[in-house]
N, C-alpha and C positions, 0 to 999 in steps of 0.2 A: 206340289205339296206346299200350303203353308205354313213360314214358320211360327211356333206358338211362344211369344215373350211372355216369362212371369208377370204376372200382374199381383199385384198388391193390395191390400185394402184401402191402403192410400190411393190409389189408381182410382180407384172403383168409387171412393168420398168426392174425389173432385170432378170424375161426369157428372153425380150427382148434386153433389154442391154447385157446381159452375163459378168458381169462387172470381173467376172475369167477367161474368153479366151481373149488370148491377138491375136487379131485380123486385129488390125488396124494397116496401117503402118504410120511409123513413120511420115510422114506430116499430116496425117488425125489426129494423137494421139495431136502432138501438136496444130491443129486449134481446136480440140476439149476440151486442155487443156487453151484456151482464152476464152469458155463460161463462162460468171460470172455475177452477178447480177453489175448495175453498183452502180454509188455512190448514188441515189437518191433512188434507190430501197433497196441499204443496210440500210441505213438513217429510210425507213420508217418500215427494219425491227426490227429495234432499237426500234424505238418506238413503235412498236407494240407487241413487248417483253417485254417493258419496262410496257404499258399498262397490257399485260396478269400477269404479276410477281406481281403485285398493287393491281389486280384483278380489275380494271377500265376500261379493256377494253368491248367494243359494242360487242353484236351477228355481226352487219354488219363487223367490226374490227378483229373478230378471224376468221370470215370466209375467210376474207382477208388474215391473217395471215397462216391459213390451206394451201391457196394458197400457197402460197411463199415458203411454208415448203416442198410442194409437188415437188413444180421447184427442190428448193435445192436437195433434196434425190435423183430426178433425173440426175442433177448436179454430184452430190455425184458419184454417178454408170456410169455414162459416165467417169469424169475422174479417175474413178479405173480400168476403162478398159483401158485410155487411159495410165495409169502410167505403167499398167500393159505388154500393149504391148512394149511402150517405152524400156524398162528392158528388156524384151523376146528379143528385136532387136538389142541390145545392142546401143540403143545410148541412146542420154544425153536428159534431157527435154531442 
């Protein structure tokens, strides 16, 4: 019988991303290194770290938070691919 490990949605972003093959060319690396959370969504990831760190934050509040954190690592792995091809192609970001 196989064993079954959790898997993650983070698991599951980085077969798909492949954030170790440098893949993309160089215009696709940089439109992909301008995704970012903007100023209003960093704002309330502040405070909703700031809440978790207190321990004051809601159940409704971390699930929010869970969100955000999931974008991010996705974020994350996009632009590791995209730095990564950037480099393999030798240009500059």
């Amino acid at each position: 019988m196989e064993s079954t490990a959790t898997i993650t949605e983070a698991d599951i972003l980085e077969r798909v991303v492949s954030p170790n093959i440098a893949s993309l060319t160089p215009e696709a690396a940089r439109s992909f290194l301008e995704f970012k959370f903007d100023a209003s969504a960093t704002k309330r990831i502040r405070q909703l770290l700031q809440k978790n760190n207190r321990g004051t934050i809601s159940a409704d509040e971390r699930t929010d938070l869970e969100k955000y954190l999931r974008v991010g690592q996705f974020l994350d792995l996009v632009h590791a691919k995209a730095r990564l091809s950037l480099v393999e192609s030798g240009s500059s970001q």
